[in-house]
Short mmCIF file of the C-alpha atoms (twelve columns), coordinates in Angstrom:
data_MODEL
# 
_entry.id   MODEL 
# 
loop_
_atom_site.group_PDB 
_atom_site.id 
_atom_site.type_symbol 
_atom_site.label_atom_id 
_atom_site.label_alt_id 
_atom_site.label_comp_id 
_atom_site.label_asym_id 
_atom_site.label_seq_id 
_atom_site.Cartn_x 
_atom_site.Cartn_y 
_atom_site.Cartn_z 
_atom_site.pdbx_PDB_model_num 
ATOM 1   C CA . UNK A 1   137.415 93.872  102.227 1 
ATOM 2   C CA . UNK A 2   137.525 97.316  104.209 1 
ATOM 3   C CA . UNK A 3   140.762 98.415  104.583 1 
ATOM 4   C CA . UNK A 4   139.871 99.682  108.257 1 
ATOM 5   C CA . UNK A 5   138.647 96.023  109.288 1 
ATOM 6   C CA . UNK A 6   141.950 95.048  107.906 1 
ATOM 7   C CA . UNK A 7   144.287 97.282  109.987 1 
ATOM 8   C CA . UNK A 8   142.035 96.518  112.847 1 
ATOM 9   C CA . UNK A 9   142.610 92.958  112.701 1 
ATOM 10  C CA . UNK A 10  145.885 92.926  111.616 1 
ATOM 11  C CA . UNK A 11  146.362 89.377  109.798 1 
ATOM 12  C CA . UNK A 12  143.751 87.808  112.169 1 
ATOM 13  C CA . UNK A 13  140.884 88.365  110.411 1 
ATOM 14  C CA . UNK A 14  141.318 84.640  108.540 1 
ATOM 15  C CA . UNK A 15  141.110 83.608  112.075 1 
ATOM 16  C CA . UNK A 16  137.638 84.607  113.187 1 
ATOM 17  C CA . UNK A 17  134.662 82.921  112.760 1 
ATOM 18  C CA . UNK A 18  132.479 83.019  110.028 1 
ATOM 19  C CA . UNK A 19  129.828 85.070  111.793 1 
ATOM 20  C CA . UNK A 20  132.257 88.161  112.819 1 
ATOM 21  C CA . UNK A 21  133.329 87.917  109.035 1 
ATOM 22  C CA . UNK A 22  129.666 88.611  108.053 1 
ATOM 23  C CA . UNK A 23  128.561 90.806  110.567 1 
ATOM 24  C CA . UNK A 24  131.834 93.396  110.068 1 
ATOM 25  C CA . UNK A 25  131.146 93.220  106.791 1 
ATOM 26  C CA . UNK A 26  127.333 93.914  106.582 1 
ATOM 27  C CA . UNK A 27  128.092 96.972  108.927 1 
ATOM 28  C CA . UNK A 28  131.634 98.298  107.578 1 
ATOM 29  C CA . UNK A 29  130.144 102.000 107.275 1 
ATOM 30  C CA . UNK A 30  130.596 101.729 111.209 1 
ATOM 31  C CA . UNK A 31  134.000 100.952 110.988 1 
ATOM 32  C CA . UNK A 32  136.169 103.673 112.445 1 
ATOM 33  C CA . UNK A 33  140.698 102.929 112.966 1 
ATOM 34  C CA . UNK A 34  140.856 102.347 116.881 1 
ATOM 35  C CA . UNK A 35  144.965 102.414 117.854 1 
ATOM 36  C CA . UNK A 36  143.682 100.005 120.294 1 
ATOM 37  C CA . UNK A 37  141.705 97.344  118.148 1 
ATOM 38  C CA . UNK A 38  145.020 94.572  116.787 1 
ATOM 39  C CA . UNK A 39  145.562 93.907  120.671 1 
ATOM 40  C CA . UNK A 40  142.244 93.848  121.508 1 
ATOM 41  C CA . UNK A 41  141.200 91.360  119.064 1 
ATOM 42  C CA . UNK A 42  144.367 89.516  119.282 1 
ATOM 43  C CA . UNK A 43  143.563 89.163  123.477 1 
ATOM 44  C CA . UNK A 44  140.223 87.718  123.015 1 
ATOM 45  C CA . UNK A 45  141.436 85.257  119.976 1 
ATOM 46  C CA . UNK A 46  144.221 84.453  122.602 1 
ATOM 47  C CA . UNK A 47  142.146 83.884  125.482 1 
ATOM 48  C CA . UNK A 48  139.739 81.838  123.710 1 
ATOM 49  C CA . UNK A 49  142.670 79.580  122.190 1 
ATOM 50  C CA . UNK A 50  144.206 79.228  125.639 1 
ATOM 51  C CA . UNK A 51  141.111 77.745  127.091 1 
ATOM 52  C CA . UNK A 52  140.538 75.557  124.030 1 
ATOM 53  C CA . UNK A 53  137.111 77.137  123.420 1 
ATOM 54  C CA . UNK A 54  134.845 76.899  120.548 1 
ATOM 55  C CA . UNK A 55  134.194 80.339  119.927 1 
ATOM 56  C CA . UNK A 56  130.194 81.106  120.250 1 
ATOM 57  C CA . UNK A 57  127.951 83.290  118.459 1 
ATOM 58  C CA . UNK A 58  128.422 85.887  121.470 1 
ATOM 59  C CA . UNK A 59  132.164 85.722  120.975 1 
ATOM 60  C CA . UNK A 60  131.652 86.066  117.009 1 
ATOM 61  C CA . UNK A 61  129.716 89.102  117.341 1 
ATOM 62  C CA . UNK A 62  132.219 90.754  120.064 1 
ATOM 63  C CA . UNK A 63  135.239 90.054  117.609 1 
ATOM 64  C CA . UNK A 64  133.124 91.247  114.893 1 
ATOM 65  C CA . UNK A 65  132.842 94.729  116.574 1 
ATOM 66  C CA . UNK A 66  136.599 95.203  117.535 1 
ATOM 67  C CA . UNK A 67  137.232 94.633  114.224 1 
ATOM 68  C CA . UNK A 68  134.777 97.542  113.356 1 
ATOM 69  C CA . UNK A 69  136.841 99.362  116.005 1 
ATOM 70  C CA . UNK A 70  134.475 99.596  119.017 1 
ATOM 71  C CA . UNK A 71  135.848 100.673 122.457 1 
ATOM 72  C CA . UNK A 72  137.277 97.004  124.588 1 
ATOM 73  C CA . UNK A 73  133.916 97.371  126.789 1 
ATOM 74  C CA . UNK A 74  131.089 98.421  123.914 1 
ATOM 75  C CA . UNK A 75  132.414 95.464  121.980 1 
ATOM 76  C CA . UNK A 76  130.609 92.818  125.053 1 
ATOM 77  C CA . UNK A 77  127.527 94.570  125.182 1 
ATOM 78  C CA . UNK A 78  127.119 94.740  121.714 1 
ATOM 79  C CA . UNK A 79  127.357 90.638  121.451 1 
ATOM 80  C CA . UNK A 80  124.779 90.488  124.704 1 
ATOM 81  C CA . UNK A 81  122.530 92.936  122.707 1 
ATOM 82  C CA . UNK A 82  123.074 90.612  119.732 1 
ATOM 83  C CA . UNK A 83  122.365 87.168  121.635 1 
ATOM 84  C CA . UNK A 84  118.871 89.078  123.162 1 
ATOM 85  C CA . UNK A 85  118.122 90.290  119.646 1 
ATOM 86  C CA . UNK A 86  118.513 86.479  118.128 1 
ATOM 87  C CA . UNK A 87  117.103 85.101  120.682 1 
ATOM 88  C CA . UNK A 88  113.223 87.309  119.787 1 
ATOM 89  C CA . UNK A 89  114.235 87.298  115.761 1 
ATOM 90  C CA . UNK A 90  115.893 83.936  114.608 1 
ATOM 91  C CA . UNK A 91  116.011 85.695  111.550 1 
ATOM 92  C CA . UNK A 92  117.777 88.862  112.167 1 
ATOM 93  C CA . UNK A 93  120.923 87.116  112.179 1 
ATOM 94  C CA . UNK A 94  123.257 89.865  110.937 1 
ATOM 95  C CA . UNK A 95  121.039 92.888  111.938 1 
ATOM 96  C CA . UNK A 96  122.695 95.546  114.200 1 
ATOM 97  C CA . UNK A 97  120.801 95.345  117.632 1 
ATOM 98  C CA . UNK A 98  119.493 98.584  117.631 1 
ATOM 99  C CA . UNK A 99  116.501 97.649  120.939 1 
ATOM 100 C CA . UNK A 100 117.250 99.768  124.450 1 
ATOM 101 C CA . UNK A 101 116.297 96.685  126.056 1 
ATOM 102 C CA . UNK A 102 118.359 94.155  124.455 1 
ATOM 103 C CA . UNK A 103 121.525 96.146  126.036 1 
ATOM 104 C CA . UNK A 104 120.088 97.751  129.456 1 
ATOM 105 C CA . UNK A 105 120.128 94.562  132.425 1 
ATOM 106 C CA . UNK A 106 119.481 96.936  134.998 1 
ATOM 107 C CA . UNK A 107 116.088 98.926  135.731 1 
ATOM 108 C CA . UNK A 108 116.631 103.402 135.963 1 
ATOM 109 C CA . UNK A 109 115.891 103.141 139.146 1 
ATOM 110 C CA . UNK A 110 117.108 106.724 139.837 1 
ATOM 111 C CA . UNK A 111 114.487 109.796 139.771 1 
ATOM 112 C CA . UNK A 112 114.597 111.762 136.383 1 
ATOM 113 C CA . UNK A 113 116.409 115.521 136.399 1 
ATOM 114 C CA . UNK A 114 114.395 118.039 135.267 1 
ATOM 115 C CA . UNK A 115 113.227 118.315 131.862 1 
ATOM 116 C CA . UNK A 116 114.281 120.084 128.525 1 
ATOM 117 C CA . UNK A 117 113.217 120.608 125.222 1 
ATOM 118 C CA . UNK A 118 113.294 117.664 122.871 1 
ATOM 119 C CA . UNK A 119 115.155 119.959 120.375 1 
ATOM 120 C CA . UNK A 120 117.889 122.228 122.566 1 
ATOM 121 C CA . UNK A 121 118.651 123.444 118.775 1 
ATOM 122 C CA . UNK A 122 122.089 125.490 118.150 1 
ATOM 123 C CA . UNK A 123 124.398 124.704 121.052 1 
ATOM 124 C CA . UNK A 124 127.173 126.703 121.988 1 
ATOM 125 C CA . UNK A 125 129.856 126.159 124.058 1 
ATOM 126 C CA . UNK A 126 131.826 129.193 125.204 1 
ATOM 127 C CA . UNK A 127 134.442 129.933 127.086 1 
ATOM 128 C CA . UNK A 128 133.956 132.902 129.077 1 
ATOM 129 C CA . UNK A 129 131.009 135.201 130.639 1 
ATOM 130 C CA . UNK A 130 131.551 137.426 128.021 1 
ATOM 131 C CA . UNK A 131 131.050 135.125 125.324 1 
ATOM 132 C CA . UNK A 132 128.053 134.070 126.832 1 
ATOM 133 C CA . UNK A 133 126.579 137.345 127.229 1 
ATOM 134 C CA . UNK A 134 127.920 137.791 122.750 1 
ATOM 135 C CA . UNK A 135 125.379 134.475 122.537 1 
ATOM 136 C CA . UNK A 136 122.770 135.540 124.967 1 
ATOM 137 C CA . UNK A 137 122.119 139.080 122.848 1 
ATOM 138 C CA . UNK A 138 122.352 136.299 119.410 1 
ATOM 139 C CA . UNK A 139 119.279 134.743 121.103 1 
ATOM 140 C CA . UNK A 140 121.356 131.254 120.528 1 
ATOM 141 C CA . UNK A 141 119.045 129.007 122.492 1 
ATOM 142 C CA . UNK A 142 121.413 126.908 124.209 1 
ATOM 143 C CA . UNK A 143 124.477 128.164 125.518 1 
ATOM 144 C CA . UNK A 144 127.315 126.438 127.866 1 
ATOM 145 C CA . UNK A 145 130.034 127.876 130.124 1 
ATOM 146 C CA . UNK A 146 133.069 125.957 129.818 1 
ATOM 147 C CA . UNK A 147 135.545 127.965 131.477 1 
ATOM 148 C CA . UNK A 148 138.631 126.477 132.732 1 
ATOM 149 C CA . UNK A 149 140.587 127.720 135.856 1 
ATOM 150 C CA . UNK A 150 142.368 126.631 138.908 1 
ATOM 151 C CA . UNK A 151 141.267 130.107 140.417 1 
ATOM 152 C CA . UNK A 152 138.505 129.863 142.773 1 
ATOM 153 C CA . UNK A 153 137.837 133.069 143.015 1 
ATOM 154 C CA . UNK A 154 138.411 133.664 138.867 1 
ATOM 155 C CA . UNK A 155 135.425 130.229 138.753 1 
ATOM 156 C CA . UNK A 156 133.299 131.967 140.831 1 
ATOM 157 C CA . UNK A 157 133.505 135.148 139.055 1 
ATOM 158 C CA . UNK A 158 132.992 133.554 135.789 1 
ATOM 159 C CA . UNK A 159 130.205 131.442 136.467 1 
ATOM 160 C CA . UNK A 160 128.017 134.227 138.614 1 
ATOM 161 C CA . UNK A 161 128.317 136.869 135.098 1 
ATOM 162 C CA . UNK A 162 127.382 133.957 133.198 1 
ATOM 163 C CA . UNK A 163 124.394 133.280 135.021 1 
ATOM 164 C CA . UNK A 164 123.564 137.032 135.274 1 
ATOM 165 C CA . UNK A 165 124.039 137.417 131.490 1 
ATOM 166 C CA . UNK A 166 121.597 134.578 130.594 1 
ATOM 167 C CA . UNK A 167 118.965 135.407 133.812 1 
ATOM 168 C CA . UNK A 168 116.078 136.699 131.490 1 
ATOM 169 C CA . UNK A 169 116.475 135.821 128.230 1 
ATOM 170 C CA . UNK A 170 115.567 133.030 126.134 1 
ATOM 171 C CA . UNK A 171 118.797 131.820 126.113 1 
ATOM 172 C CA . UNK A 172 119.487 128.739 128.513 1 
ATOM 173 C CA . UNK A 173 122.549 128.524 130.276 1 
ATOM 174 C CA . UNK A 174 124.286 125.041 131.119 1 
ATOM 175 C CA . UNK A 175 127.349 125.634 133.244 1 
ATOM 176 C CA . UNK A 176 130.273 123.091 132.739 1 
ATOM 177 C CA . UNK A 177 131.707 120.705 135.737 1 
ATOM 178 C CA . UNK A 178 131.397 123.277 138.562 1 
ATOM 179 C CA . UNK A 179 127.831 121.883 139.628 1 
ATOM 180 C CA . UNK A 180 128.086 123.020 143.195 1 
ATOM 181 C CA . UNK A 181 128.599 126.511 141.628 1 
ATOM 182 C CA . UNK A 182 125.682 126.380 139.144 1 
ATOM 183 C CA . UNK A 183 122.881 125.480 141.813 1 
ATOM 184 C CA . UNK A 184 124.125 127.826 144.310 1 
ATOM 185 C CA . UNK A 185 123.822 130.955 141.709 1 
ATOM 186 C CA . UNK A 186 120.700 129.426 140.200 1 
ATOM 187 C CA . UNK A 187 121.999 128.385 136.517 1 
ATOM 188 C CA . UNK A 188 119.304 126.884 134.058 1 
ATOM 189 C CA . UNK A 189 121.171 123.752 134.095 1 
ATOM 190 C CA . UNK A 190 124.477 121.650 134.125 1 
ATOM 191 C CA . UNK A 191 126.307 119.563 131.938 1 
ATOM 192 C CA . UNK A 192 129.184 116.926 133.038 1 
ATOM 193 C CA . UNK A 193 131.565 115.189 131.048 1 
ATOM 194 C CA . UNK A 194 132.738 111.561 131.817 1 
ATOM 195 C CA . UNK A 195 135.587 112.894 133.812 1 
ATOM 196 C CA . UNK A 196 133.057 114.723 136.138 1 
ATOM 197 C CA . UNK A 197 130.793 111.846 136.615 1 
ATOM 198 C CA . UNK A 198 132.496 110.377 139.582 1 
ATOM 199 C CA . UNK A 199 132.348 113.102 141.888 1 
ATOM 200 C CA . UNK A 200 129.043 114.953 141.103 1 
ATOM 201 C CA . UNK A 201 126.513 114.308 143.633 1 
ATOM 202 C CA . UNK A 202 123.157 113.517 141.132 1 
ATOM 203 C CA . UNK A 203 120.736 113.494 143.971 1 
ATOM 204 C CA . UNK A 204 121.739 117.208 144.834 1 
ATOM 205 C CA . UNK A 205 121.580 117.994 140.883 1 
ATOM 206 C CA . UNK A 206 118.153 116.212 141.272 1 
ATOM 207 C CA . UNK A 207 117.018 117.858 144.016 1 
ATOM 208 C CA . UNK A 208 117.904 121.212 142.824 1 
ATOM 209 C CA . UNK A 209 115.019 121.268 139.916 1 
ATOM 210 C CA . UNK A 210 118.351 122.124 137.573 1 
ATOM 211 C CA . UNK A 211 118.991 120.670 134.262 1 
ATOM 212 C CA . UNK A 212 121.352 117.865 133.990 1 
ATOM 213 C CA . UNK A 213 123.619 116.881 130.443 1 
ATOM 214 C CA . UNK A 214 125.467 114.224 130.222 1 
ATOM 215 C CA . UNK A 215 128.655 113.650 127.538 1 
ATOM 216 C CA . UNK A 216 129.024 110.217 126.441 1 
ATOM 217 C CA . UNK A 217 131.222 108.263 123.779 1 
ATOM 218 C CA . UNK A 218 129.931 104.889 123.069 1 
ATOM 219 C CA . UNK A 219 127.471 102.153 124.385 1 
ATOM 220 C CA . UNK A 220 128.903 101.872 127.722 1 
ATOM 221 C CA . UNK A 221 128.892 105.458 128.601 1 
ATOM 222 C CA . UNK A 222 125.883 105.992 127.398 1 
ATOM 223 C CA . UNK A 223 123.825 103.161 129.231 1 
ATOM 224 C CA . UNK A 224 125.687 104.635 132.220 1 
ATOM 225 C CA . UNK A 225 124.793 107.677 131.748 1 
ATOM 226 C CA . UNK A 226 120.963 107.012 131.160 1 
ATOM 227 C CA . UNK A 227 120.821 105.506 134.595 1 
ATOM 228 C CA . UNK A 228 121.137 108.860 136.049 1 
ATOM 229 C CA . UNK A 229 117.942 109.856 133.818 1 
ATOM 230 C CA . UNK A 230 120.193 113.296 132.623 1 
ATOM 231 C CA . UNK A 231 117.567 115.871 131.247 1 
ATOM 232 C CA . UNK A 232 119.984 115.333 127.968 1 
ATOM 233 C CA . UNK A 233 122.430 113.084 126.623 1 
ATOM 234 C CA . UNK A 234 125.742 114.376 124.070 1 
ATOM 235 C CA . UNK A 235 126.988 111.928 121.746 1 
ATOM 236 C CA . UNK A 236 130.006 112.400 120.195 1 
ATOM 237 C CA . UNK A 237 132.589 113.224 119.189 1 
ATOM 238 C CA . UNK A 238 131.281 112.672 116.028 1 
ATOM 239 C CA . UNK A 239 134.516 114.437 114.250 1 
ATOM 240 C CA . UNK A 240 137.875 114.836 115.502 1 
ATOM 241 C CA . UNK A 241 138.709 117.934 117.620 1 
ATOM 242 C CA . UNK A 242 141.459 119.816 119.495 1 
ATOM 243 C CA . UNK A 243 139.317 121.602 121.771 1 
ATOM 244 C CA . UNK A 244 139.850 118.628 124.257 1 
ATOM 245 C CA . UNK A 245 141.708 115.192 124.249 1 
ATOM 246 C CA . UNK A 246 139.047 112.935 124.060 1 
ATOM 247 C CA . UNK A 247 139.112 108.932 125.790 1 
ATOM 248 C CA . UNK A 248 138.292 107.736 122.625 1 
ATOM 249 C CA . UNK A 249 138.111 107.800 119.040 1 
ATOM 250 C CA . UNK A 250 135.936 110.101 116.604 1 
ATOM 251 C CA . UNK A 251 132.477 107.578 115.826 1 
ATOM 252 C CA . UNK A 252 131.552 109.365 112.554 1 
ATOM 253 C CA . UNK A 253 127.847 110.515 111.468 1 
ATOM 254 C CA . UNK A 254 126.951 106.334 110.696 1 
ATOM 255 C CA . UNK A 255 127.550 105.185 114.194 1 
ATOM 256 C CA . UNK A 256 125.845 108.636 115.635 1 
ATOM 257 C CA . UNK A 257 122.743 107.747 113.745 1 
ATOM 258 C CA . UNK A 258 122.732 104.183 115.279 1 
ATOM 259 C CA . UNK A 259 122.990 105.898 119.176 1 
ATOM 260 C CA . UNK A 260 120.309 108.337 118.330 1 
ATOM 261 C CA . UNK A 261 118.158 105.860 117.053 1 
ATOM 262 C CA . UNK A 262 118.491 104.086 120.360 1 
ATOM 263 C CA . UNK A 263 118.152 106.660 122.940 1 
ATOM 264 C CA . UNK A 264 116.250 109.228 120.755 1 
ATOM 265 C CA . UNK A 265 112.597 108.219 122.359 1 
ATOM 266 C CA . UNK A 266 114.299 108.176 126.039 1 
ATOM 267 C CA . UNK A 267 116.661 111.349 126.117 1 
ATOM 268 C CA . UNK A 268 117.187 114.717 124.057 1 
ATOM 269 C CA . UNK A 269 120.197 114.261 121.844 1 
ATOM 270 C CA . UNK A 270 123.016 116.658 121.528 1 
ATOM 271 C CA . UNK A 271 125.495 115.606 118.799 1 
ATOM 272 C CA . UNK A 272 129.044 116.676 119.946 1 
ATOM 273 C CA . UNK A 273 132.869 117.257 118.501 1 
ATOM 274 C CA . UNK A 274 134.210 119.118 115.212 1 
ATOM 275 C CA . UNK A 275 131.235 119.593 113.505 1 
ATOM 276 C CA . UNK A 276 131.233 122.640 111.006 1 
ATOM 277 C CA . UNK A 277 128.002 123.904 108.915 1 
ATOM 278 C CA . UNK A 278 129.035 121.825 105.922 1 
ATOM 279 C CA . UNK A 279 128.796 118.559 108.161 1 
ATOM 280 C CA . UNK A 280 125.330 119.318 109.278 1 
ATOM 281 C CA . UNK A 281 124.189 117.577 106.221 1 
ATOM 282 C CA . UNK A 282 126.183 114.522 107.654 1 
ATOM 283 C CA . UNK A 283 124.668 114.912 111.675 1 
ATOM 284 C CA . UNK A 284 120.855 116.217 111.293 1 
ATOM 285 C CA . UNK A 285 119.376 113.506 109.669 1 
ATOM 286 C CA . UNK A 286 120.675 110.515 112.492 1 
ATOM 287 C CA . UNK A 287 117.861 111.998 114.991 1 
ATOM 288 C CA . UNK A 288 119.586 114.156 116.920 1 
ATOM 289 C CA . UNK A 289 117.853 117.284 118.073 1 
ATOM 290 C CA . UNK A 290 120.485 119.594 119.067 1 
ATOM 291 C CA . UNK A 291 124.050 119.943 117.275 1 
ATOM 292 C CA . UNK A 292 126.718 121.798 119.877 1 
ATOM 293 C CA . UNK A 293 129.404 124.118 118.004 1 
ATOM 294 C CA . UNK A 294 132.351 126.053 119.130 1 
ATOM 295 C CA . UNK A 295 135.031 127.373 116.684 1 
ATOM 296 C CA . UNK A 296 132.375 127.365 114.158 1 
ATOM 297 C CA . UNK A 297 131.023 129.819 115.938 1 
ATOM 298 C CA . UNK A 298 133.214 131.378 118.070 1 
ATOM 299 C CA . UNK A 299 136.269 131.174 115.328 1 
ATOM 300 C CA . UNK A 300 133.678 132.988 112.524 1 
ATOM 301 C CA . UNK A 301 134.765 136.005 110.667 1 
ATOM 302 C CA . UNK A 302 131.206 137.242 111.574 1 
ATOM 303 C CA . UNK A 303 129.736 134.819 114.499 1 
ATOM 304 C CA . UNK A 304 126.314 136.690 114.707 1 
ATOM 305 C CA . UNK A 305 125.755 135.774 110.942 1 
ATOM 306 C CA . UNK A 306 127.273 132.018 111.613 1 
ATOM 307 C CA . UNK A 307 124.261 131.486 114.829 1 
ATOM 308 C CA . UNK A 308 121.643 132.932 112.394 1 
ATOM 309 C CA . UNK A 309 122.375 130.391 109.703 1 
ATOM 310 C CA . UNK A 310 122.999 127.412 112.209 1 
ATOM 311 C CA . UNK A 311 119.617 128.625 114.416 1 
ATOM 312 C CA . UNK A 312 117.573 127.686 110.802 1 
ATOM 313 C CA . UNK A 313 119.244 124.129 110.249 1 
ATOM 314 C CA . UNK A 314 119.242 123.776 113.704 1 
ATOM 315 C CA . UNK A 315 115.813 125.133 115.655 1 
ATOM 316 C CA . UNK A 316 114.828 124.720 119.136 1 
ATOM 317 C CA . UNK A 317 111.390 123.566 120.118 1 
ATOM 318 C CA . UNK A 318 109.322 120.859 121.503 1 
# 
């Protein structure tokens, strides 16, 4: 068996059911190691002991996907996505549920952001003004400010020459977190991590007419995050990275094709974390339409070179 389902389980995968034998097993490629997974799977085999209960299908399926090493809240909605899915196709008994539908409950009732291209092609992420303004004369078609500070004044600064750099061209300019900052100096658009979701007022994003992305790292984030009808989701990380310490673990190109395939005909995709040129070969062909770099770019003995090449893999466009 996969070694990964193995160390996920640790010694209790004799004890599951038949069904989360099969259904890890049909799926292994989407088995990632999640530090997290042995107690996980040990709770739930626990809990359902403790209350004497037969496990069902539903509970089947959810051990199934800790033991694949699924975030503790993906692994539920991947069993209610799973019951929904059985319940249509008697015979899709050990398919992945791969229908919006069978895990959304809730209607978007929220009005959409602002759109964006279906393709946001090469997207950098920069650090500075003056990085932006090195991509803006590249002609990279998607460029972020990520610049981190506890200076107001240095934030301000920051984000009002990024703006001023991209105002013009046919580069378009997402600023980072400070999403007060970005509608008040007229950025193209914004882009929020899961950290920032909390506190960033969407109806005043909304209002604005400015572009909204969204970061997310699994099923739940990502249904979450397509409530607030973003102009684009990120899914990632795809690869490990340093850049940032990320809530959870690195989902590889397998489980990034099986997001994009379920969001790609709601959202724009942006594929996210540690992805080099040589891994594009891994990340285009799951349906994304945008791959985001940084130290590929940015760390390049020769980054003007490095944009051209990654601007033909990686075009923008309708």
């Amino acid at each position: 068996m996969n070694a990964l389902l193995q160390r996920n389980t640790q010694g209790l995968w004799d004890q599951l059911p038949t069904l989360a034998h099969d259904m890890a097993l049909a799926h292994e490629e989407l088995a990632i190691a999640h530090p997290h997974a042995p107690a996980w799977t040990q709770a739930l085999v626990r809990d359902l002991s403790a209350r004497s209960t037969q496990p069902t299908d539903a509970h089947a399926i959810e051990l199934a996907a800790l033991a694949l090493g699924f975030e503790r809240e993906d692994a539920p909605l991947i069993a209610q996505a799973w019951v929904k899915q059985q319940a249509r196709d008697p015979a899709q008994r050990l398919a992945w549920p791969s229908e919006l539908a069978d895990f959304e409950t809730q209607a978007w009732a929220n009005a959409a952001h602002a759109p964006c291209p279906w393709r946001l092609g090469l997207y950098v992420v920069a650090p500075s003004a003056d990085w932006i303004a090195r991509l803006v004369d590249m002609g990279v078609p998607t460029v972020q400010l990520r610049f981190k500070s506890d200076d107001p004044k240095a934030i301000e600064h920051e984000v009002r020459q990024a703006i001023a750099h991209a105002r013009g061209s046919q580069s378009q300019l997402y600023i980072n977190d400070f999403w007060q900052l970005a509608i008040e100096h007229g950025a193209h658009g914004i882009h929020l991590g899961q950290e920032d979701v909390g506190t960033a007022d969407f109806e005043a994003i909304q209002a604005s007419g400015l572009r909204l992305g969204l970061s997310t790292h699994g099923y739940g984030e990502m249904l979450r995050a397509a409530r607030h009808r973003p102009s684009y989701l990120a899914l990632g990380a795809v690869y490990a990275t340093n850049l940032k310490v990320m809530p959870t673990q690195p989902q590889g190109p397998k489980r990034l094709a099986r997001y994009a395939a379920l969001m790609q005909a709601h959202f724009p995709l942006v594929a996210i974390g540690g992805i080099d040129y040589p891994r594009l070969d891994e990340v285009l062909p799951s349906g994304v339409g945008s791959v985001a770099a940084v130290r590929a770019i940015l760390q390049a003995s020769d980054p003007v070179q490095e944009a051209r090449r990654w601007m033909q893999r990686c075009p923008a466009g309708q």
